[in-house]
C-alpha positions in Angstrom: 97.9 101.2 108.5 99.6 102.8 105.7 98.0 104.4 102.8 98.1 103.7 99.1 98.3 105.9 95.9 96.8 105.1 92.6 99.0 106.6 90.3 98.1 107.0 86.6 99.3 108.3 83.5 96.8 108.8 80.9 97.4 110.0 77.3 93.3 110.5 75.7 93.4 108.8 72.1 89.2 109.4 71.8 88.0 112.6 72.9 84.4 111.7 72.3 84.1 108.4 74.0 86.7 109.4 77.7 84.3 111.3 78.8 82.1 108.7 79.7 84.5 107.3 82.1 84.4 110.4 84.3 81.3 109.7 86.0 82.0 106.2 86.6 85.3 106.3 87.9 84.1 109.2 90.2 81.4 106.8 91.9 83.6 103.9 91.9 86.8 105.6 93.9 84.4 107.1 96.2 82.3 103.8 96.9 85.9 102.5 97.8 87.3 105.1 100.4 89.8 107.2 97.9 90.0 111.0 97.6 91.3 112.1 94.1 94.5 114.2 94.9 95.5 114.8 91.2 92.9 114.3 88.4 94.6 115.9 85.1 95.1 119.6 85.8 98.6 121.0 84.1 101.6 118.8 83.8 105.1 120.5 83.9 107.3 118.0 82.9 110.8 118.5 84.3 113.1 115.1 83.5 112.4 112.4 81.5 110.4 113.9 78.8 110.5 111.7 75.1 107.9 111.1 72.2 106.1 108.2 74.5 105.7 109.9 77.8 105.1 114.2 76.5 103.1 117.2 78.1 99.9 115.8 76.4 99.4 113.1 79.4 97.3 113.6 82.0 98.5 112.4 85.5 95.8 110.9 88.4 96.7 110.5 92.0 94.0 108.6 94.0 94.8 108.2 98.0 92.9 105.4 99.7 93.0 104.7 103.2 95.2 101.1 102.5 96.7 98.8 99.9 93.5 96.3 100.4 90.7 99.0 99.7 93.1 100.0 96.7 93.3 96.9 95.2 89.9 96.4 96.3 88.8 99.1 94.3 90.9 98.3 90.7 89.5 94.8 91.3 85.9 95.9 91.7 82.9 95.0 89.1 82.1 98.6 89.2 85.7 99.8 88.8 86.0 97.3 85.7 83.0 98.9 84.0 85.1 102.1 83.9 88.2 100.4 83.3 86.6 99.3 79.9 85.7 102.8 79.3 89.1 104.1 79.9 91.0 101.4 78.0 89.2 101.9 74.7 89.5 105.6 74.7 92.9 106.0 75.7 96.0 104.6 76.6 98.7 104.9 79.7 99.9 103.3 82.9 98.5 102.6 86.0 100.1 101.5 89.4 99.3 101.4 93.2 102.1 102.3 95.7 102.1 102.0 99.4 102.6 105.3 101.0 105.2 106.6 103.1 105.3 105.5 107.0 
């Protein structure tokens, strides 16, 4: 079974109101199977950089064990209360990608 990556890039647009996400995106990923691999940390942009996509985004790597618990996960009631969180205090993109075989 191959595994899957969560990949997200997140630019904060409410300071006060993200970190209310933290705790239950934490709970959620692990209830789920996934390790966090890359949760913000510094970002050394090397190609591609422009006025939408800048040094001020954080980037999140989640690894779960497959594509179903992955899915299973962005899908999940609990996962949606955070999702809410996230949405309204910032903006970015989100994908899941299989991993390499």
């Amino acid at each position: 079974m191959t595994k899957a990556y969560v990949v997200a890039e997140i630019k904060v647009t409410n300071p006060q109101g993200y970190p209310e996400y933290l705790p239950l995106s934490t709970a959620s990923v692990a209830q789920y199977g996934g390790q966090w691999k890359v949760r913000g940390g510094t970002r050394e942009q090397k190609e591609g950089e422009d006025d939408q996509h800048n040094s001020g985004w954080r980037t999140v790597i989640i690894e779960f064990p497959s594509m179903e618990q992955a899915r299973g996960w962005y899908d999940s009631v609990e996962y949606t209360k955070a999702k809410a969180v996230r949405q309204t205090n910032s903006v970015g993109r989100l994908y899941i990608v299989d991993g390499a075989e």
